[in-house]
PyMOL Python script that loads the backbone (N, CA, C, O; Angstrom):
from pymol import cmd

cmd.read_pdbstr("""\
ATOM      1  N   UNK A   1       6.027  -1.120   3.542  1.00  0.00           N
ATOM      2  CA  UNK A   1       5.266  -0.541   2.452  1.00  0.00           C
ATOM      3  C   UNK A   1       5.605  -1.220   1.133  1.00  0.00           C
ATOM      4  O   UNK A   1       4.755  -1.509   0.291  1.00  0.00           O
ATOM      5  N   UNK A   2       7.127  -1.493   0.996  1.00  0.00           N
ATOM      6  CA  UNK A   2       6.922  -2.028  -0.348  1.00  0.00           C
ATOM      7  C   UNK A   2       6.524  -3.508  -0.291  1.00  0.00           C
ATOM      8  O   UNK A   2       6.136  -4.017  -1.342  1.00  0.00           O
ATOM      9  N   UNK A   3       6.573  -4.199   0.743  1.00  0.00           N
ATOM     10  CA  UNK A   3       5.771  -5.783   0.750  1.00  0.00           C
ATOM     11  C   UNK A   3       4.588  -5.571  -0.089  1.00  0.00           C
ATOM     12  O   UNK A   3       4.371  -6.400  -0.972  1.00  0.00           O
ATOM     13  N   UNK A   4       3.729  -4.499   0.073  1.00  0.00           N
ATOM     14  CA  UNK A   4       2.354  -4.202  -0.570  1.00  0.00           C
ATOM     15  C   UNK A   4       2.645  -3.775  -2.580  1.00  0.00           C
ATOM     16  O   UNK A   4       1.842  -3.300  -3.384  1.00  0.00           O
ATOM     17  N   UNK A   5       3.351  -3.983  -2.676  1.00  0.00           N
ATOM     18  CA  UNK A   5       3.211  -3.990  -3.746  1.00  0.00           C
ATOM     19  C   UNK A   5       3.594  -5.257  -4.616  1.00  0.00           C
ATOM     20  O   UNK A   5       3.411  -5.577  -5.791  1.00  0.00           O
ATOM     21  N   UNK A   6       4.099  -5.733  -3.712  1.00  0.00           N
ATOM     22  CA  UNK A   6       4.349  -7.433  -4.154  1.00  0.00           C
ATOM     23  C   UNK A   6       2.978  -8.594  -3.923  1.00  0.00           C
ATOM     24  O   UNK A   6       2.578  -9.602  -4.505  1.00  0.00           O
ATOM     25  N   UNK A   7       2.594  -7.850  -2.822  1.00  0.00           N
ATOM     26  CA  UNK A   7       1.403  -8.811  -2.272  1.00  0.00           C
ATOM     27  C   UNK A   7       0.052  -8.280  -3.520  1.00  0.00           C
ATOM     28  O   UNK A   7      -0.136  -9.295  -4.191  1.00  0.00           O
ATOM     29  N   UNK A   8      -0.407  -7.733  -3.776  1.00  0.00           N
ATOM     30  CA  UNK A   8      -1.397  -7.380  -4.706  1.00  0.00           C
ATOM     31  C   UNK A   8      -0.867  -7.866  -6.027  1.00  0.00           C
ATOM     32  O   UNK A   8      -1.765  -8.583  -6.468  1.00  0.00           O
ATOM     33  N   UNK A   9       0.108  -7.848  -6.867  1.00  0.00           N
ATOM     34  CA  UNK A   9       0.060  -8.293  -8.013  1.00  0.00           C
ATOM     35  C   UNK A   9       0.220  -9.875  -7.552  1.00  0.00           C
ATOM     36  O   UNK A   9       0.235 -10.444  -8.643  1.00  0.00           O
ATOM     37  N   UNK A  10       0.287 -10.405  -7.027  1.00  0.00           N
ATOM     38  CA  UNK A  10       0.119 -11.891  -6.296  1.00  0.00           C
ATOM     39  C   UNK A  10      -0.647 -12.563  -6.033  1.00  0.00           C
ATOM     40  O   UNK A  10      -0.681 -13.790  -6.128  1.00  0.00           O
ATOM     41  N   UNK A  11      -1.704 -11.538  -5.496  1.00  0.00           N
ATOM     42  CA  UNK A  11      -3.035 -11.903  -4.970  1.00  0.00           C
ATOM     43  C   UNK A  11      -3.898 -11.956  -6.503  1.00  0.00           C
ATOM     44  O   UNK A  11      -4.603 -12.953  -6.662  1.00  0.00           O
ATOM     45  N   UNK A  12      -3.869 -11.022  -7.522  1.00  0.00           N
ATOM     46  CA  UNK A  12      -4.556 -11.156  -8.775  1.00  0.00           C
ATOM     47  C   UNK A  12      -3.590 -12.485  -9.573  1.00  0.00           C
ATOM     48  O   UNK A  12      -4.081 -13.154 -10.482  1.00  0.00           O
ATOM     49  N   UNK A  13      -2.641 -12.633  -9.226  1.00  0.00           N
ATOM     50  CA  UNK A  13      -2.052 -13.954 -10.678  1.00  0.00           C
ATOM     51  C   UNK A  13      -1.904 -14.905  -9.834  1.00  0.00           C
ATOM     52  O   UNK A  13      -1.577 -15.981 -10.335  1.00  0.00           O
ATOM     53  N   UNK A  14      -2.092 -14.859  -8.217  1.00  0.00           N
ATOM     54  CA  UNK A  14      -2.917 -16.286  -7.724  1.00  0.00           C
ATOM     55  C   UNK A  14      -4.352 -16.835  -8.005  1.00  0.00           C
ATOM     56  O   UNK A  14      -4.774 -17.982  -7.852  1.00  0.00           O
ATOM     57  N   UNK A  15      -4.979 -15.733  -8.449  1.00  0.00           N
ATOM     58  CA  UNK A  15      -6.243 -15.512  -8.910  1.00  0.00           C
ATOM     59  C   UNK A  15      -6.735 -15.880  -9.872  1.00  0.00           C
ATOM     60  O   UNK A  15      -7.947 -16.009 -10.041  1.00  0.00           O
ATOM     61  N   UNK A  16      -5.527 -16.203 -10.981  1.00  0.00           N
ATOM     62  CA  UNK A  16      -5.781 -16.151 -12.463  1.00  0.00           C
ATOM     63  C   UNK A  16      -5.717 -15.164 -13.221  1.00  0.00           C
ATOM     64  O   UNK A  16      -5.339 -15.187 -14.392  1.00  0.00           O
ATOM     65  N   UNK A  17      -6.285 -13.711 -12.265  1.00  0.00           N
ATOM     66  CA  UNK A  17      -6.269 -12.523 -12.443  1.00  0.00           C
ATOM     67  C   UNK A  17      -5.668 -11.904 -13.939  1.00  0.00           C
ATOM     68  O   UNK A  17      -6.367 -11.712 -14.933  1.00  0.00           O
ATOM     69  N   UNK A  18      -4.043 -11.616 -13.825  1.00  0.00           N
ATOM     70  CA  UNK A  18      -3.212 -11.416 -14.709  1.00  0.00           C
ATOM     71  C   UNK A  18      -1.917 -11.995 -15.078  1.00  0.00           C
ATOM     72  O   UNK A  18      -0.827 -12.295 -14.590  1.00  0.00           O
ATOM     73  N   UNK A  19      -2.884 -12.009 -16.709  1.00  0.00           N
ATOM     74  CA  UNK A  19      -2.130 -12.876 -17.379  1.00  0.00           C
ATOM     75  C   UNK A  19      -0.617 -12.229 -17.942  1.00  0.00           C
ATOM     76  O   UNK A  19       0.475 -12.723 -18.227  1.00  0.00           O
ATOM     77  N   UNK A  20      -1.162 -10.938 -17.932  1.00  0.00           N
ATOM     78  CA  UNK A  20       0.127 -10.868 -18.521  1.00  0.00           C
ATOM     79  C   UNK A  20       0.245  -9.044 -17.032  1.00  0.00           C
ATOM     80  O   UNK A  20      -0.754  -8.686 -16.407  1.00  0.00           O
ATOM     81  N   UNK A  21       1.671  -8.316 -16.884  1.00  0.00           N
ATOM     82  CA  UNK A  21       1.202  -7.015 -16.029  1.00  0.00           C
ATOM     83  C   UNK A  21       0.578  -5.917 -16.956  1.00  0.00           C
ATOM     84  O   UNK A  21       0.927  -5.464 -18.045  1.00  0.00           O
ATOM     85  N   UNK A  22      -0.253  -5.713 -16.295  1.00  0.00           N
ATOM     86  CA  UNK A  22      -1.372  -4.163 -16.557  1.00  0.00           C
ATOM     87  C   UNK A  22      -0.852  -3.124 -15.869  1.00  0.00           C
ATOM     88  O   UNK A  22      -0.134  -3.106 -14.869  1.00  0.00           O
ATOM     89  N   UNK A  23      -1.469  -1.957 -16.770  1.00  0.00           N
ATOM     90  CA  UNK A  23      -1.170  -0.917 -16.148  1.00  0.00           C
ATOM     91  C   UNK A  23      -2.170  -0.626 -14.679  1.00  0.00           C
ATOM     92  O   UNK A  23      -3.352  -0.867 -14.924  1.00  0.00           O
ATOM     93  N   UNK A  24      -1.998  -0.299 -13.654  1.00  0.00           N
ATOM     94  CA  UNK A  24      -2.633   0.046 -12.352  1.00  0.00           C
ATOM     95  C   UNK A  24      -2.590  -0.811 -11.827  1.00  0.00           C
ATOM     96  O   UNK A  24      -3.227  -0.671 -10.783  1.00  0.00           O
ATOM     97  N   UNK A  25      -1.719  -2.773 -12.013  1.00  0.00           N
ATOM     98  CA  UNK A  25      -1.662  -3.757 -10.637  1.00  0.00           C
ATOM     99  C   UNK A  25      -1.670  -3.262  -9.661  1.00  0.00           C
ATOM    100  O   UNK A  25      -2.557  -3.627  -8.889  1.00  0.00           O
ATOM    101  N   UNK A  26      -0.570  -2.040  -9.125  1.00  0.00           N
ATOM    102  CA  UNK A  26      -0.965  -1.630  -7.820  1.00  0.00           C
ATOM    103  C   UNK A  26      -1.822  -0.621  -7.192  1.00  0.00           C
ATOM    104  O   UNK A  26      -1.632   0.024  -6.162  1.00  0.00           O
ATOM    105  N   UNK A  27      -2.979  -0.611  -8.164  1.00  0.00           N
ATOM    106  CA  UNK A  27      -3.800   0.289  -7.647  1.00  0.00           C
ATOM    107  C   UNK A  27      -4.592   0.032  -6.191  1.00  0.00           C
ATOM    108  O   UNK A  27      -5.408   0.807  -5.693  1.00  0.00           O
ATOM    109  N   UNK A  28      -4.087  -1.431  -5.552  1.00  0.00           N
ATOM    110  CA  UNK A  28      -5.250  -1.481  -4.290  1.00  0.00           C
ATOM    111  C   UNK A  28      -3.644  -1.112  -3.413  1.00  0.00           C
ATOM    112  O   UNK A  28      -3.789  -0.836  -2.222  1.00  0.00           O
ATOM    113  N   UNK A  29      -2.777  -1.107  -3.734  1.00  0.00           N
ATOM    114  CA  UNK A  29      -1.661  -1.324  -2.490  1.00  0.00           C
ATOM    115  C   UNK A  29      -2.060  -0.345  -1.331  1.00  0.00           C
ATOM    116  O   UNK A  29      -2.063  -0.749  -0.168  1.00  0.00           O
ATOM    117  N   UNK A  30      -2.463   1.200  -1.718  1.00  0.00           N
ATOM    118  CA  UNK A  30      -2.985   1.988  -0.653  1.00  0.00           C
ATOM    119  C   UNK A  30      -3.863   1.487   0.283  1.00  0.00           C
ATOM    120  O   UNK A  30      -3.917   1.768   1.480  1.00  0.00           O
ATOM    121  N   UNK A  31      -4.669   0.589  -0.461  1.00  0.00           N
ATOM    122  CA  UNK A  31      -6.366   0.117   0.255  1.00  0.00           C
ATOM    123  C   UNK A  31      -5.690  -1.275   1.060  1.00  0.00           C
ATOM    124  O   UNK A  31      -6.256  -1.688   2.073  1.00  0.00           O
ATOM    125  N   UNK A  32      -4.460  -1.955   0.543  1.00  0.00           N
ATOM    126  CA  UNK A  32      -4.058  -2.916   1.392  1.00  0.00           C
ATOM    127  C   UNK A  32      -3.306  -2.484   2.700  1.00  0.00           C
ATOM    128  O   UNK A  32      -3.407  -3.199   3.697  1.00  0.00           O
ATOM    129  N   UNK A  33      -2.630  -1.451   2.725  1.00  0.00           N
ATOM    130  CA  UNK A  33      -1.982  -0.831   3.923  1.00  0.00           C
ATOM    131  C   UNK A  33      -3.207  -0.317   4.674  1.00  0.00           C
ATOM    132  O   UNK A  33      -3.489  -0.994   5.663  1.00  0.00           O
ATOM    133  N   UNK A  34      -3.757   0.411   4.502  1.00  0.00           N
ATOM    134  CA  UNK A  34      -4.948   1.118   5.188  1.00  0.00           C
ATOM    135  C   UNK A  34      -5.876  -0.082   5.675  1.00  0.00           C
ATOM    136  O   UNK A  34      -6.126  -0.338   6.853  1.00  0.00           O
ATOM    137  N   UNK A  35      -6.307  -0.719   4.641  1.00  0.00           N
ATOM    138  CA  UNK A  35      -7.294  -1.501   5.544  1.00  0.00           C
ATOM    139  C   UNK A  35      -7.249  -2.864   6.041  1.00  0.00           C
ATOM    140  O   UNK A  35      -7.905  -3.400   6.934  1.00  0.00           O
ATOM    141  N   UNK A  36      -6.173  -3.395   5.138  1.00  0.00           N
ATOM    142  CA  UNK A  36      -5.199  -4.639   5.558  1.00  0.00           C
ATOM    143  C   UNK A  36      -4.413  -5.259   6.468  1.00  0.00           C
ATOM    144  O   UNK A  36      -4.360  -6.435   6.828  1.00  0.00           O
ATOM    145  N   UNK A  37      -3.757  -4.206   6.813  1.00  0.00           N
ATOM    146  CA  UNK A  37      -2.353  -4.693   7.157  1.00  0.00           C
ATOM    147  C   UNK A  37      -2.057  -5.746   8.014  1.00  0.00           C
ATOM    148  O   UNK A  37      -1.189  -6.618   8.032  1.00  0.00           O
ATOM    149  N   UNK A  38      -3.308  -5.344   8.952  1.00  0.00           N
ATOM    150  CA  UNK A  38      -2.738  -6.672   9.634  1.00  0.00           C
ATOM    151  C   UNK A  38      -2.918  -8.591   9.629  1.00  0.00           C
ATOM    152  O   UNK A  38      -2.683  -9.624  10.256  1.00  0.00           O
ATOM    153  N   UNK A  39      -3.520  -8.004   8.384  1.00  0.00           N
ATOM    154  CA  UNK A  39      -3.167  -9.792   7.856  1.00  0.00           C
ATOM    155  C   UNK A  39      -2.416  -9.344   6.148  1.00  0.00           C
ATOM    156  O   UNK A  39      -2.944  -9.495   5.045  1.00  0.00           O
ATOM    157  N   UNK A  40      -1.650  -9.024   6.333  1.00  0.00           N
ATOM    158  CA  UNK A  40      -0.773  -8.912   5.158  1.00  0.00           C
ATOM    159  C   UNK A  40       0.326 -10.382   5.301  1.00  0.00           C
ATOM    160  O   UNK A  40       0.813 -11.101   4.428  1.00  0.00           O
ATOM    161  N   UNK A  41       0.414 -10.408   6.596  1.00  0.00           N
ATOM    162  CA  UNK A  41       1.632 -11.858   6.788  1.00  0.00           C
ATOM    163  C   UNK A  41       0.669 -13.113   6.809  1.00  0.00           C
ATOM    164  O   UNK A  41       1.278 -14.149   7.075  1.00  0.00           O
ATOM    165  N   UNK A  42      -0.550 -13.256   6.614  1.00  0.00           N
ATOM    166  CA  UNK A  42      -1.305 -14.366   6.359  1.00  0.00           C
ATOM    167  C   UNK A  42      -1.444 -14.611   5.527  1.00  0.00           C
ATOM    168  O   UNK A  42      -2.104 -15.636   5.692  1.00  0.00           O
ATOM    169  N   UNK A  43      -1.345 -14.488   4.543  1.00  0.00           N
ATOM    170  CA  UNK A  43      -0.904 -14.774   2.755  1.00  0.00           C
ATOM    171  C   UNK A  43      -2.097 -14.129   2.180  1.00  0.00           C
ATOM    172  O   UNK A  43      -3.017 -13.507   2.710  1.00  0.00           O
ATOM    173  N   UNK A  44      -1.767 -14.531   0.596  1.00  0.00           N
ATOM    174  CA  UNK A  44      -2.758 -13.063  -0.266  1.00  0.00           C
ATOM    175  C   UNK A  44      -4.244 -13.564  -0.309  1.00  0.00           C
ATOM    176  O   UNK A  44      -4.990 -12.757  -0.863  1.00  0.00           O
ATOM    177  N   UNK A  45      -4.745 -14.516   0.071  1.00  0.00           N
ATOM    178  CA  UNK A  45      -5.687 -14.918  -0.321  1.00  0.00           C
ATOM    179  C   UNK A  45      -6.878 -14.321   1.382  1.00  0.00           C
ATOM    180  O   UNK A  45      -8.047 -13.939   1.408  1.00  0.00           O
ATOM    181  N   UNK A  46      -5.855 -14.510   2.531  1.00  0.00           N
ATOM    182  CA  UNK A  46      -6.318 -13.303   3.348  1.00  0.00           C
ATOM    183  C   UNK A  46      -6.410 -11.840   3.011  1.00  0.00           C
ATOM    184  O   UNK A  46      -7.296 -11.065   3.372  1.00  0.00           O
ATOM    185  N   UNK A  47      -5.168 -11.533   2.129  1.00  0.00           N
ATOM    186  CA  UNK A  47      -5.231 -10.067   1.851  1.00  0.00           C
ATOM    187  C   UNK A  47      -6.775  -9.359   0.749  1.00  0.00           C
ATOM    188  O   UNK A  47      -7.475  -8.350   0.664  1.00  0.00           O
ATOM    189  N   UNK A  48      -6.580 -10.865   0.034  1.00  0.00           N
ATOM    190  CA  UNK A  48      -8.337 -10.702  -0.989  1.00  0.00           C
ATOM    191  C   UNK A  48      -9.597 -10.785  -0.397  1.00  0.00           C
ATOM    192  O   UNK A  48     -10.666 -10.353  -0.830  1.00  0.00           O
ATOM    193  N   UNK A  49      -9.326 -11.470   0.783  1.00  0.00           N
ATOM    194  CA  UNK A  49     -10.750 -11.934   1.724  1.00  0.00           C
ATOM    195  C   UNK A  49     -10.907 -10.303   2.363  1.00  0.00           C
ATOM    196  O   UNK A  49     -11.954  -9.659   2.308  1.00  0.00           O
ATOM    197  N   UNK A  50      -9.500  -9.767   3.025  1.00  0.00           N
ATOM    198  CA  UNK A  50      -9.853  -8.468   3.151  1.00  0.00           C
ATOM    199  C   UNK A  50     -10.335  -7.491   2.237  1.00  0.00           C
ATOM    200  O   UNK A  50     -11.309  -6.778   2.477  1.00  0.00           O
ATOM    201  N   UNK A  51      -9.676  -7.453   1.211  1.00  0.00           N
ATOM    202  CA  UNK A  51     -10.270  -6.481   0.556  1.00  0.00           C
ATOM    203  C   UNK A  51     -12.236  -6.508   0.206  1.00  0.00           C
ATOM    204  O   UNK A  51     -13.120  -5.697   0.480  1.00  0.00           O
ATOM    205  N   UNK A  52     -12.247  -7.517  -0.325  1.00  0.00           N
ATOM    206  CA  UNK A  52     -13.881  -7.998  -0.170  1.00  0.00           C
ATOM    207  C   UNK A  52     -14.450  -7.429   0.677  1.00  0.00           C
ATOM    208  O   UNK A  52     -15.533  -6.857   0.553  1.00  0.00           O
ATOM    209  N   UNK A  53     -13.617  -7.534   1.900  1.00  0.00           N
ATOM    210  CA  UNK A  53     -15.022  -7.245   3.500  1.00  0.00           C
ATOM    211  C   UNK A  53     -14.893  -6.090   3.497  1.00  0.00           C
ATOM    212  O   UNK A  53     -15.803  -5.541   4.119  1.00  0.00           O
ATOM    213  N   UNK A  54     -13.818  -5.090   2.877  1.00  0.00           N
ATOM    214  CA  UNK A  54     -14.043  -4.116   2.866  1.00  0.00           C
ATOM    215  C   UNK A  54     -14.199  -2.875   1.527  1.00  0.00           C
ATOM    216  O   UNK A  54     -13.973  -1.709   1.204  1.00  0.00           O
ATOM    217  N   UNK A  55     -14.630  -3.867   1.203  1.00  0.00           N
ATOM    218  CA  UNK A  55     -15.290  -3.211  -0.486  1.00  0.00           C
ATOM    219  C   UNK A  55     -15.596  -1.942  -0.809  1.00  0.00           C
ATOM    220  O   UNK A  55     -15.004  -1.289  -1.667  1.00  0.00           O
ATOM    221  N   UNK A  56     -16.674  -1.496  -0.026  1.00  0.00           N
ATOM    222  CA  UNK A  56     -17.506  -0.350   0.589  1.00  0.00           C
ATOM    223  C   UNK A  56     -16.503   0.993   0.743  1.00  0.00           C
ATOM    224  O   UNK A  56     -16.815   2.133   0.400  1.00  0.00           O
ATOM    225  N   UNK A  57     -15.076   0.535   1.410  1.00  0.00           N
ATOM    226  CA  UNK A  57     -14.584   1.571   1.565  1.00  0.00           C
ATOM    227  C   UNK A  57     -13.086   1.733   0.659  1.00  0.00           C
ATOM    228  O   UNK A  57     -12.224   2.596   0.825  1.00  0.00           O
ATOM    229  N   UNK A  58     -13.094   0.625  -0.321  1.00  0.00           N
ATOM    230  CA  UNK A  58     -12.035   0.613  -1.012  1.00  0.00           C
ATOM    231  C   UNK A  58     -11.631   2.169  -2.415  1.00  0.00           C
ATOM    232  O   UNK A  58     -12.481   2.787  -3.055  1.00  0.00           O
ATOM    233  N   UNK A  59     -10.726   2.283  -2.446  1.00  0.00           N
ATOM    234  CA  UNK A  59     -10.550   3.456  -3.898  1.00  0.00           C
ATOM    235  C   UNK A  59     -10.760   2.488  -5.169  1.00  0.00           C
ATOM    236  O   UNK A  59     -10.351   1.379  -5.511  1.00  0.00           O
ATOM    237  N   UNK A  60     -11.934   3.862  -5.890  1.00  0.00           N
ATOM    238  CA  UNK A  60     -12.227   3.285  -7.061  1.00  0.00           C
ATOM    239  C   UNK A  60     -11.831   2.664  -8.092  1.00  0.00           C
ATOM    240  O   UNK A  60     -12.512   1.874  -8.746  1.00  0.00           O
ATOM    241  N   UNK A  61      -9.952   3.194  -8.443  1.00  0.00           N
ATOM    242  CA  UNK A  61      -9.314   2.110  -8.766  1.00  0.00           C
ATOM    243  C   UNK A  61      -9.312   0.659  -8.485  1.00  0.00           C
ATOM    244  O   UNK A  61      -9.450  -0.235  -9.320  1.00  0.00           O
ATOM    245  N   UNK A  62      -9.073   0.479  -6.722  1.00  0.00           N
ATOM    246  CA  UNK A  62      -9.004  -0.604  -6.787  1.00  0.00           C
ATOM    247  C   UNK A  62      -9.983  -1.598  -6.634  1.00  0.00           C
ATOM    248  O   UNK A  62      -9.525  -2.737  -6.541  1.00  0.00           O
ATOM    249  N   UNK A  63     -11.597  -1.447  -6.565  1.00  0.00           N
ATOM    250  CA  UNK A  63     -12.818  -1.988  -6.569  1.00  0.00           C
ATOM    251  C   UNK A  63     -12.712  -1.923  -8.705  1.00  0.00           C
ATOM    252  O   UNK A  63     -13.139  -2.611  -9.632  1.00  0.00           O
ATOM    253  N   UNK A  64     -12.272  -1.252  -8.619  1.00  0.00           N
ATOM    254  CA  UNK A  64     -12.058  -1.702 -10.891  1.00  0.00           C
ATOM    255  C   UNK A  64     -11.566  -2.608 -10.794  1.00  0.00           C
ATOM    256  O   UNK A  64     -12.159  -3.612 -11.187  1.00  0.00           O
ATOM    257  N   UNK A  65     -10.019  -2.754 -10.135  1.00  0.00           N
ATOM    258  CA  UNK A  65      -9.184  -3.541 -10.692  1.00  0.00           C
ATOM    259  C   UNK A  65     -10.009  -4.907 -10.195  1.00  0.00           C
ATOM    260  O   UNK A  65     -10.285  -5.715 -11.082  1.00  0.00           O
ATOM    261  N   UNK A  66     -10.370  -5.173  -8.990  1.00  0.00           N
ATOM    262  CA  UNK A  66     -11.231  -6.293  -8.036  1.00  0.00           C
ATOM    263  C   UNK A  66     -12.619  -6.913  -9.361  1.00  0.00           C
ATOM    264  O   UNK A  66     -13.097  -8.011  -9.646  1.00  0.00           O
ATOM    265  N   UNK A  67     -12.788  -5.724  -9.765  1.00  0.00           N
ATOM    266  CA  UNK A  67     -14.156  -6.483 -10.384  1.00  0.00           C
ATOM    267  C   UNK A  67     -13.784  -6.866 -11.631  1.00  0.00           C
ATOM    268  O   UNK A  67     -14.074  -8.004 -12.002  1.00  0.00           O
ATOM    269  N   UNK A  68     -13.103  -6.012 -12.457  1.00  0.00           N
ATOM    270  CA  UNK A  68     -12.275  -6.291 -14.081  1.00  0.00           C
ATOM    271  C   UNK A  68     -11.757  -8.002 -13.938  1.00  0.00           C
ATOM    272  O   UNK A  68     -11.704  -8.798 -14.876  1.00  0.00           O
ATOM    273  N   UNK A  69     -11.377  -8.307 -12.379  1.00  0.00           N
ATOM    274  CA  UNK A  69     -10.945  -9.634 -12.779  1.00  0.00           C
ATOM    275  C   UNK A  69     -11.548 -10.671 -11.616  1.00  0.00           C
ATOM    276  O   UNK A  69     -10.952 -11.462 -10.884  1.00  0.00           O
ATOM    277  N   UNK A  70     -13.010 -10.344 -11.741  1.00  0.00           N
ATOM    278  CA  UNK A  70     -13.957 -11.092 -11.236  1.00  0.00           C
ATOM    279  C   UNK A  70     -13.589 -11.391  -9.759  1.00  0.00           C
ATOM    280  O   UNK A  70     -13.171 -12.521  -9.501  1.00  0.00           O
ATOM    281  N   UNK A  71     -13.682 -10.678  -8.987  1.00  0.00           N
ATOM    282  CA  UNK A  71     -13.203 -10.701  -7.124  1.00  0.00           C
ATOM    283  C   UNK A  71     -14.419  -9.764  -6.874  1.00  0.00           C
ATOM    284  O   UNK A  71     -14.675  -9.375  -5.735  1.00  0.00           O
TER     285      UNK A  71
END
""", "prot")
cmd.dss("prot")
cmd.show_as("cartoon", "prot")
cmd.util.cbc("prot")
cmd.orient("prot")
């Protein structure tokens, strides 16, 4: 569980995402355990491809945080 909170602020400042930390970086970590996990060990850019495919069912936080920094 706590891998997921390392992997999401990672996946946005591999991104370009954030520049500097915001408040709610880990707002997808729930949506990465739940709908992720099992490519969490394929690096973050799998973990972003997941989140994408599963957009639809992500928490509204974290479809903010996804779109605030263009994903």
């Amino acid at each position: 569980m706590s891998r997921v909170f390392f992997i999401v602020p990672l996946i946005l400042c591999a991104s370009g995402a954030l520049a500097q930390q915001q408040p709610g970086h880990d707002a997808c970590a729930r949506d990465v355990t739940r709908h992720c996990r099992a490519v969490m060990s394929n690096g973050d850019s799998a973990v972003l491809a997941c989140l994408k495919e599963h957009r639809a069912r992500l928490s509204k936080a974290c479809d903010k945080v996804l779109t605030e920094h263009g994903q």
